[in-house]
C-alpha positions as a printed NumPy array, in Angstrom:
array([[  5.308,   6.759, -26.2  ],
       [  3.121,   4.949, -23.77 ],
       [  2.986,   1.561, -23.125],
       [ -0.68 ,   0.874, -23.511],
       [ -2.342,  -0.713, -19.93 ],
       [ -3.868,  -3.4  , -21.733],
       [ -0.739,  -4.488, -23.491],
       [  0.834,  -4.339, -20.194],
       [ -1.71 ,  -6.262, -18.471],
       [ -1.482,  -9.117, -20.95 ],
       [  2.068,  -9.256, -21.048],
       [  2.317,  -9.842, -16.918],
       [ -0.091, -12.91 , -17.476],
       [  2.192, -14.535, -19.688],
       [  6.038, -13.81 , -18.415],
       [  7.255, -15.886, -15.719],
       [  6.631, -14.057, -12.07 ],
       [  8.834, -14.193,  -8.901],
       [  6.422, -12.764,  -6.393],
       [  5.43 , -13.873,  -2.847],
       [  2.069, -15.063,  -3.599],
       [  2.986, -16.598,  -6.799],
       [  6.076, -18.25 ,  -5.313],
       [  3.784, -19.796,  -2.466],
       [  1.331, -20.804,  -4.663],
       [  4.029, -22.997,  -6.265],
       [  5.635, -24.441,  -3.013],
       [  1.229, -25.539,  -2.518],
       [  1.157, -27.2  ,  -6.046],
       [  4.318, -29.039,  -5.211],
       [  3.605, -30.131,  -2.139],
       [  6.322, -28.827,  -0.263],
       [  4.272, -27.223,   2.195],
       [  0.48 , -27.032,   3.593],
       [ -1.813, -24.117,   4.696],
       [ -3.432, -25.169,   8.429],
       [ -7.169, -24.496,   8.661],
       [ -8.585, -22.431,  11.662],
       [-12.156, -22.536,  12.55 ],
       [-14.578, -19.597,  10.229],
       [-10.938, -17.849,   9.888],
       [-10.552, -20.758,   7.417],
       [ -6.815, -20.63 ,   5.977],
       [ -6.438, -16.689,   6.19 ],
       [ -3.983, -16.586,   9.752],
       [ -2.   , -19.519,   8.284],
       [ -1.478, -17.44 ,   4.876],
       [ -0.773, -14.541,   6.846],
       [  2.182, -16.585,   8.78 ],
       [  4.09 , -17.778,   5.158],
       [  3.286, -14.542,   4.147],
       [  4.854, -12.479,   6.999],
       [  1.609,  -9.736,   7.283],
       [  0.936,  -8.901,  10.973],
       [ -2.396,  -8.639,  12.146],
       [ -1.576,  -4.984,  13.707],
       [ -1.39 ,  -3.698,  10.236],
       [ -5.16 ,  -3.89 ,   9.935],
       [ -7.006,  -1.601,   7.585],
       [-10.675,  -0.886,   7.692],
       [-12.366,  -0.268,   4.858],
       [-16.37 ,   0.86 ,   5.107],
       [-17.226,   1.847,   1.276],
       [-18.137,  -0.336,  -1.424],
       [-14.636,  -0.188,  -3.335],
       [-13.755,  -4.159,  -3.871],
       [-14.525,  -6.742,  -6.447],
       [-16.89 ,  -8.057,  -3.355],
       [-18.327,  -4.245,  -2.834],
       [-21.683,  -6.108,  -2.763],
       [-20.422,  -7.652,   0.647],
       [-19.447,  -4.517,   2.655],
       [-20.768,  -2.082,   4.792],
       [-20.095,  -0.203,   7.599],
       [-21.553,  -2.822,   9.69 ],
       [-19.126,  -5.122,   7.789],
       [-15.845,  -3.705,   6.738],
       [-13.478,  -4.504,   4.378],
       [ -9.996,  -5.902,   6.376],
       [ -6.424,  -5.434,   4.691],
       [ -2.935,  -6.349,   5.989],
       [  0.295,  -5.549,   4.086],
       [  3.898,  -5.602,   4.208],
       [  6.423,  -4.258,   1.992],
       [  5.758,  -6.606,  -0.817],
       [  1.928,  -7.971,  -0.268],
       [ -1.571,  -6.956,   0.763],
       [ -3.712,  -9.529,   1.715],
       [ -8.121,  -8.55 ,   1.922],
       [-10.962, -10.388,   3.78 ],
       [-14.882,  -9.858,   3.429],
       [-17.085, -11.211,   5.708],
       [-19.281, -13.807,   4.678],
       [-17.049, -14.729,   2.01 ],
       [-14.814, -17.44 ,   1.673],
       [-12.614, -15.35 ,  -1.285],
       [ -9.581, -13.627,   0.048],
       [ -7.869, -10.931,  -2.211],
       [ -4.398, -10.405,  -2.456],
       [ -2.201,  -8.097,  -4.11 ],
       [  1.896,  -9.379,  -4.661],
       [  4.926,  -7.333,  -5.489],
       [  7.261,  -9.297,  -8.132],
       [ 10.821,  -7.953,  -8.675],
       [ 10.372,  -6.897, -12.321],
       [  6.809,  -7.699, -13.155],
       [  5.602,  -4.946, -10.632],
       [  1.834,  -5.445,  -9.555],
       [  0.391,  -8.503,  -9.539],
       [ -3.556,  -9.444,  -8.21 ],
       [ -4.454, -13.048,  -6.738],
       [ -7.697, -14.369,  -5.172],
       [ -7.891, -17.664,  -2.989],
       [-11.268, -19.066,  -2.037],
       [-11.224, -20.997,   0.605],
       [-14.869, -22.469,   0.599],
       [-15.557, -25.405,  -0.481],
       [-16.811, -25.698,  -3.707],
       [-20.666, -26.718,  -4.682],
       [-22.233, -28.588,  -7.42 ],
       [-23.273, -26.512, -10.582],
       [-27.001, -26.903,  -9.505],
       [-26.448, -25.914,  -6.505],
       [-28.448, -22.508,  -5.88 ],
       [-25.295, -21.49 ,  -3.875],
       [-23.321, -21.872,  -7.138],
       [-21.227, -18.65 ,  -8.484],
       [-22.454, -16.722,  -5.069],
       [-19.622, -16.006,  -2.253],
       [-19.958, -18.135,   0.289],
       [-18.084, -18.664,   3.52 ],
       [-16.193, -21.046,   5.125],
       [-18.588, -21.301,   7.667],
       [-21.439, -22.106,   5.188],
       [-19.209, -24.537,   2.653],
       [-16.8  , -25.701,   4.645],
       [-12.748, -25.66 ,   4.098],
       [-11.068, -26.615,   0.245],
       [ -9.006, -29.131,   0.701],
       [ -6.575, -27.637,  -1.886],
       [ -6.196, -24.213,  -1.786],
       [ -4.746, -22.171,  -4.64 ],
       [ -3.656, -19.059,  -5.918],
       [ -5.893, -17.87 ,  -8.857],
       [ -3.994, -14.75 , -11.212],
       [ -7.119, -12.061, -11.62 ],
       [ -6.601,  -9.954, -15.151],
       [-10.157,  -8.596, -14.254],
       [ -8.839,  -5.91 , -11.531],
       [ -7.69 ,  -3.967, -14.092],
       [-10.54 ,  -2.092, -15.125],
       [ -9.881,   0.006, -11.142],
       [ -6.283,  -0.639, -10.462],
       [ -4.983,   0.019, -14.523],
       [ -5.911,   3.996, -14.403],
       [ -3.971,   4.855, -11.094],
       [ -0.593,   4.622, -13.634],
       [ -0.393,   5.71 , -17.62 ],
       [  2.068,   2.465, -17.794],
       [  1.328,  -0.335, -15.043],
       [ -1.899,  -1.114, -12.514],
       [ -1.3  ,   0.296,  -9.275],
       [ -2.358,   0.493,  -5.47 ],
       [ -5.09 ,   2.542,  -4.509],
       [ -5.367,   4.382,  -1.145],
       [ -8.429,   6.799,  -1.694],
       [-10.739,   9.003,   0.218],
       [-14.561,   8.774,  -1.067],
       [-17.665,   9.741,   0.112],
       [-19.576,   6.818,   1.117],
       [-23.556,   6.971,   1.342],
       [-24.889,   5.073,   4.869],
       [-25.101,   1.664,   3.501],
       [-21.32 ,   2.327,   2.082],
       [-21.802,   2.856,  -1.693],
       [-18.588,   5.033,  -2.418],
       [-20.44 ,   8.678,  -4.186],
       [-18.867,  10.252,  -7.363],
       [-17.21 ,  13.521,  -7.352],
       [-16.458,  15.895,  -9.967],
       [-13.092,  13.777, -10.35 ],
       [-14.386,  10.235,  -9.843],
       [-15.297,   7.808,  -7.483],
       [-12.391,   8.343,  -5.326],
       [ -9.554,  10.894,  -4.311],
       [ -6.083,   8.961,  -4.324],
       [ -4.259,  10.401,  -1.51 ],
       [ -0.726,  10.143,  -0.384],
       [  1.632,  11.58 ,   1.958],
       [  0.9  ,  14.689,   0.761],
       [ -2.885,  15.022,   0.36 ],
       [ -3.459,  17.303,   2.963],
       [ -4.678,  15.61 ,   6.858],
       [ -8.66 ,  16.997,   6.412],
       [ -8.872,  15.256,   3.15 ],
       [ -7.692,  11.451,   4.219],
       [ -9.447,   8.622,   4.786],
       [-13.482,   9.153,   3.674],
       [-14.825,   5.36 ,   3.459],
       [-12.308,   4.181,   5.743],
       [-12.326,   3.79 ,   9.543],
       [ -9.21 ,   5.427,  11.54 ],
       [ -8.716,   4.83 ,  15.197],
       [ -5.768,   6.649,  17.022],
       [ -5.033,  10.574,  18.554],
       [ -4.378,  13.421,  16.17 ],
       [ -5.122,  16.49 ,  18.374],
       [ -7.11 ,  19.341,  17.078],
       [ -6.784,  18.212,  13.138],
       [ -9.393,  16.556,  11.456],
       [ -9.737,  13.59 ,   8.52 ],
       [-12.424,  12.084,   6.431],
       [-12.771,   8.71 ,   8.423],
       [-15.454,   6.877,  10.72 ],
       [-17.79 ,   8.95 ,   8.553],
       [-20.61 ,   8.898,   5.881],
       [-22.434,  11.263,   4.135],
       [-26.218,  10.304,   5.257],
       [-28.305,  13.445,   3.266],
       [-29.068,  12.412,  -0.864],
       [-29.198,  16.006,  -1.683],
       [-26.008,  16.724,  -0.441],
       [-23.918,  13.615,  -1.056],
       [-20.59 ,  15.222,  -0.432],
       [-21.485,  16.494,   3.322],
       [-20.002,  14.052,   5.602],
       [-21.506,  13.57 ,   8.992],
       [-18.133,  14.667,  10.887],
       [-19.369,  14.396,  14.183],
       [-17.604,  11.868,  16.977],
       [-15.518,  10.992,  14.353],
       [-12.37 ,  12.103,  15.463],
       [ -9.961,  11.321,  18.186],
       [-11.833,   7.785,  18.237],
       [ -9.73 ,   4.817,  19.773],
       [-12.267,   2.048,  19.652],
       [-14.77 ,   0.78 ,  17.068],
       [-16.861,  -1.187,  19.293],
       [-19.765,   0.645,  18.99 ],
       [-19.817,   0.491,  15.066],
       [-19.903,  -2.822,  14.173],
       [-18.884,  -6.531,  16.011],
       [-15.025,  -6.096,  16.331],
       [-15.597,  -9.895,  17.164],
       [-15.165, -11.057,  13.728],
       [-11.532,  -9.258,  12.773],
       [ -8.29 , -10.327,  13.673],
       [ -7.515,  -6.612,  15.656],
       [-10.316,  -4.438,  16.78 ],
       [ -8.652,  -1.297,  15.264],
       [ -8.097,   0.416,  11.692],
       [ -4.793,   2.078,  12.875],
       [ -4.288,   5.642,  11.686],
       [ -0.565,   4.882,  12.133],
       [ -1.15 ,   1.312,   9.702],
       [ -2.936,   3.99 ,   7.153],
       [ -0.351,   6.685,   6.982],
       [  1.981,   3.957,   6.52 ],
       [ -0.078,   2.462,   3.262],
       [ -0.911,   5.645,   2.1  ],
       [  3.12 ,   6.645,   1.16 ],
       [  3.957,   2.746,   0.533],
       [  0.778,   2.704,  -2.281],
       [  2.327,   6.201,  -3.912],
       [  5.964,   4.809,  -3.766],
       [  5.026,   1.452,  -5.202],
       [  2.895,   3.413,  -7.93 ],
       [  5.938,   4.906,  -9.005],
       [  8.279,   2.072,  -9.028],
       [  6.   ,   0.409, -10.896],
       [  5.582,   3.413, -13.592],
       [  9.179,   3.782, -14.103],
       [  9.736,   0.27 , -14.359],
       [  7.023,  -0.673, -17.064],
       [  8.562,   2.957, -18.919],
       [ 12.236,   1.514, -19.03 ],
       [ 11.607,  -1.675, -20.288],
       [  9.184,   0.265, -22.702],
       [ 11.886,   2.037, -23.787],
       [ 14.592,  -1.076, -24.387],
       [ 11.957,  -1.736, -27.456],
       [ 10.609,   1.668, -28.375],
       [ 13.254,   4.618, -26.975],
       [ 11.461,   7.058, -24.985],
       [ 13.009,  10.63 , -25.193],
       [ 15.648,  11.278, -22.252],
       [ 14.207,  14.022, -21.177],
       [ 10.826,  11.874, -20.106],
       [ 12.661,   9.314, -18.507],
       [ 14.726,  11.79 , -16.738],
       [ 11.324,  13.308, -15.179],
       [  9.909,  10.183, -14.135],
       [ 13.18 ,   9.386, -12.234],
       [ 12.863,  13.155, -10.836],
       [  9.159,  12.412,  -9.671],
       [ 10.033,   9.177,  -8.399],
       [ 13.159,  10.379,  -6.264],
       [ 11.17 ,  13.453,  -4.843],
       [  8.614,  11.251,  -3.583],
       [ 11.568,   9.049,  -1.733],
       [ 12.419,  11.82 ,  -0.161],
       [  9.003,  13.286,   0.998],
       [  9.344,  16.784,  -0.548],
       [  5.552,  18.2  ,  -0.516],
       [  4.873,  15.908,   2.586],
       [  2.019,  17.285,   4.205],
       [  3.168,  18.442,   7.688],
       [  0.802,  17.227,  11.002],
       [ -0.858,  20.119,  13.037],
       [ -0.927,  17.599,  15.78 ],
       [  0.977,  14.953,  17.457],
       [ -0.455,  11.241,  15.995],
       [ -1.068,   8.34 ,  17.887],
       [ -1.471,   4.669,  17.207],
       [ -3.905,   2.362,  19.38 ],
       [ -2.186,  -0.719,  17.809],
       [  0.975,  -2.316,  18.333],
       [  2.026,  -1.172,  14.523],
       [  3.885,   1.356,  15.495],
       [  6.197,  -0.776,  17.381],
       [  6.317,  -3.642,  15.068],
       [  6.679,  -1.649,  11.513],
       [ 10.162,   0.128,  12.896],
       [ 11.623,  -3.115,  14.404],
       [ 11.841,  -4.578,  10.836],
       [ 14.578,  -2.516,  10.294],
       [ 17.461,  -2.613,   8.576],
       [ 19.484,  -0.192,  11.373],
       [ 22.921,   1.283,  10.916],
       [ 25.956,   0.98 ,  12.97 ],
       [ 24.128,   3.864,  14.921],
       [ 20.7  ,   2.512,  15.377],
       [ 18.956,   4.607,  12.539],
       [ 16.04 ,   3.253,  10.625],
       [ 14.496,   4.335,   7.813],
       [ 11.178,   2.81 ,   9.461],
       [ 11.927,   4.988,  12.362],
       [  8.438,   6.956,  13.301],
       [  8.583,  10.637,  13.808],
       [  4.37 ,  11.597,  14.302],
       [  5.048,  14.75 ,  15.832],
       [  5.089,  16.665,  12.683],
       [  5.932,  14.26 ,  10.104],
       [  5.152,  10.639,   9.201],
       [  9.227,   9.288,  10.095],
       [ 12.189,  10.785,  11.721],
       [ 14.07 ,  10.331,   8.466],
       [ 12.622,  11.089,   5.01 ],
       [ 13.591,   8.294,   2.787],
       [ 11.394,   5.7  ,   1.663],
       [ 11.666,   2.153,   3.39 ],
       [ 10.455,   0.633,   0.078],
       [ 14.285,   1.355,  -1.211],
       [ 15.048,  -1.644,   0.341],
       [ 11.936,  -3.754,  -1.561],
       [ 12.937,  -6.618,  -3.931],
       [ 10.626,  -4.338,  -6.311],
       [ 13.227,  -1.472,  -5.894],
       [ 15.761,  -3.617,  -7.373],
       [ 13.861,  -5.252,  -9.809],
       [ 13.955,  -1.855, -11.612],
       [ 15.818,  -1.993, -14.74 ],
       [ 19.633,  -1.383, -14.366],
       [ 19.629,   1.746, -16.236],
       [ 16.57 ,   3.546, -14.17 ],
       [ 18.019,   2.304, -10.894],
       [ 21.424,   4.215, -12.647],
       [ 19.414,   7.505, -12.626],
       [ 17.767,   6.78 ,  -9.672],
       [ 21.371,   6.835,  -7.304],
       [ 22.764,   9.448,  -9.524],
       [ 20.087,  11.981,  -8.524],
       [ 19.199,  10.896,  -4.866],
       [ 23.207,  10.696,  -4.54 ],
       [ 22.941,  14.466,  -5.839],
       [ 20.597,  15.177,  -3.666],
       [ 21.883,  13.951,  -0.283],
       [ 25.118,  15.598,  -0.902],
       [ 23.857,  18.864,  -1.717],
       [ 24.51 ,  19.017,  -5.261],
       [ 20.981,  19.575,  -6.296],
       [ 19.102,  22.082,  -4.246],
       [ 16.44 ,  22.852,  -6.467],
       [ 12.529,  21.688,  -7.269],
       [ 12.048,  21.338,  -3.36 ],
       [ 15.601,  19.863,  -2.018],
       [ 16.408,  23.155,  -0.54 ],
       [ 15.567,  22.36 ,   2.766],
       [ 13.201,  24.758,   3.578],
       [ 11.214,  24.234,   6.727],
       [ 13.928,  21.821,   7.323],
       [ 12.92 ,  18.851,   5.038],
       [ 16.096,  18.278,   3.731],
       [ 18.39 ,  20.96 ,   5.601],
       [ 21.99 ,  19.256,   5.555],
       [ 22.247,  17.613,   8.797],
       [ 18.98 ,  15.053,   7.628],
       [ 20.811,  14.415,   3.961],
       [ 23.836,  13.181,   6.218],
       [ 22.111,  11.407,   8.415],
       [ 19.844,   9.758,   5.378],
       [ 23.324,   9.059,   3.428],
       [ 25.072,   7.633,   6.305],
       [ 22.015,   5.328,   7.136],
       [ 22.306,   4.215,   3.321],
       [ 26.025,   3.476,   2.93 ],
       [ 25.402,   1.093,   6.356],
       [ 22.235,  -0.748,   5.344],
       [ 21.794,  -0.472,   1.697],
       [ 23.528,  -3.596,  -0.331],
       [ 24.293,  -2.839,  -3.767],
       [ 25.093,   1.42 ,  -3.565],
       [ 27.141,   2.648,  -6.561],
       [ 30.783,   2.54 ,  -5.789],
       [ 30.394,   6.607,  -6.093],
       [ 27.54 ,   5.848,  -3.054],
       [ 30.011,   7.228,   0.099],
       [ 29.895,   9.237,   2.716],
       [ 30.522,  13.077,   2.008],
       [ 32.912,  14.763,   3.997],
       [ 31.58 ,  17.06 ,   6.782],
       [ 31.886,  20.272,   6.231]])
């Protein structure tokens, strides 16, 4: 039975939330701490501080696929920055900031701030984005919930909104083109490397393989065509539009391969979440549950991941920064640990294991969830892609994935130990 996305839309509205954004939202209400204007970045690098984003985890985004589409081009992307937990967007010439907040049991939650100043109702600027620049600072900034995001982000999941990391086909002034599916192409981990990225800009090295970025499709009567050319291998954006006005002059291809897994993982969580508490009221059948928690742990472990022709290289620092968030073991293994030769990290187990959303999942799905990945990385299960072919999961990585979750992982079944060696 499926919890319907409007019920579930209402119901986040109206249960108290625990999230990042929320929670500093409150700590501004109170008083207990202020946001510290900068210039036309207006409050966005202070927000980014209490938040913990870095600026190396800049996105680009060229196509028209925001609640301020109207506003960007590729002559004026779209920026995002994200952590585990929050993604934080900025138009230019717009004072409104978009953010999107992980709470522990809630699951997705969407925010604006704006930061101009706001204008009498006869004002002809009234009701039109403005920026800082033109208005001025708030003096008070808030948090504002947004139920309207629903009507893109509710029909990535059956049960719960979710993330969306898409490739489109964006006309020269950036309008996103329908295909036969829809406006957009989600893509993960395992969409395959040609078909990444359209409406996006992607600096960084991938050798001879070739994406969908720094392109648009320029001919009417053939609207899926990109215009591929110089659009690879690129490593600076200068010549497409004033780098000037972002916070990094780079849309990382590192940064996006990053998101890309992070928005399918979080997805997930948030699906079998919002079906387990579905079920404490109206009792889904086992074996539906049981799939979800199948679906959700073969995505943790990357089976299907999409293998790289090519070594990939970042032009940002993200690729330092990301892995030195850690947790480590007693050895020095991280699950943020980087691989890019021919895989997107050394050791295939999601990072977002460790996210306050993880463990916000009702007891009895996080149950199933260490039962099977416990299965898994002990070589109980070797079917539906844990066979370690091509050596995704041979039996040296499942040790090495265990042993880096017994040392960093709080809260492991008491069953959760290390397997002796053969």
């Amino acid at each position: 039975m499926a919890l319907p996305m409007a019920s579930a839309l209402s119901a986040q509205t109206t249960r108290p939330v625990n999230d990042p954004v929320g929670k500093l939202n409150h700590e501004l209400a109170a008083g207990e701490m202020e946001l510290e204007g900068q210039g036309d970045w207006g409050y966005a690098r202070s927000l980014m501080e209490h938040l913990d984003l870095y600026p190396d985890s800049q996105v680009l985004v060229l196509s028209k696929t925001s609640l301020q589409a109207t506003l960007i081009s590729p002559q004026k992307p779209r920026a995002l920055y994200f952590n585990d937990d929050v993604m934080m967007g900025i138009v230019q010439d717009s004072g409104l900031l978009e953010f999107t907040s992980l709470d522990p049991t809630e699951g997705l939650l969407f925010y604006t701030l704006d930061q101009a100043a706001p204008v009498g109702d006869d004002d002809p600027a009234a009701g039109s984005p403005a920026s800082v620049k033109d208005r001025g600072l708030v003096t008070e900034p808030r948090f504002v919930r947004r139920s309207d995001c629903g009507s893109c982000h509710g029909p990535v999941n059956q049960y719960a909104p979710g993330l969306i990391v898409a490739t489109s086909f964006p006309a020269p002034t950036g309008t996103a083109r329908h295909t036969a599916d829809g406006i957009f192409q989600l893509t993960d981990h395992r969409t395959p490397f040609e078909e990444r990225w359209g409406g996006f800009y992607v600096t960084g090295t991938h050798g001879e393989i070739t994406h969908r970025g720094n392109a648009v499709a320029p001919d009417l009567e053939h609207p899926y065509v990109l215009d591929t050319a110089d659009t690879g291998n690129i490593t600076s954006l200068e010549d497409r539009f004033d780098v000037t006005k972002y916070l990094e002059s780079t849309g990382d291809i590192v940064a996006l391969m990053t998101l890309g897994h992070q928005t399918g993982m979080i997805n997930l969580l948030n699906s079998v979440g919002a079906q387990f508490r579905a079920s404490e009221t109206f009792p889904l059948p086992e074996a539906e549950l049981a799939a979800e928690v199948d679906r959700l742990v073969s995505y943790m472990l990357f089976v299907g991941e999409a293998r790289l022709g090519s070594p990939i290289g970042g032009v940002s620092t993200f690729s330092e920064t990301f892995p030195a968030r850690g947790p480590f073991d007693s050895q020095g293994l991280s699950l943020r640990a980087f691989d890019l030769q021919t895989r997107l990290f050394q050791y295939p187990l999601s990072y977002m294991i460790y996210s306050a959303r993880f463990d916000g999942l009702p007891q009895s799905a996080r149950d199933q969830i260490y039962r099977r990945l416990y299965e898994v990385l002990t070589g109980s299960v070797t079917d539906g892609g844990y066979d370690g072919d091509d050596d995704e999961l041979d039996a040296a990585r499942r040790r090495d994935l265990l042993e880096i979750l017994v040392d960093t992982k709080p809260g492991l079944p008491e069953y959760f130990t290390l397997a002796p060696q053969p």
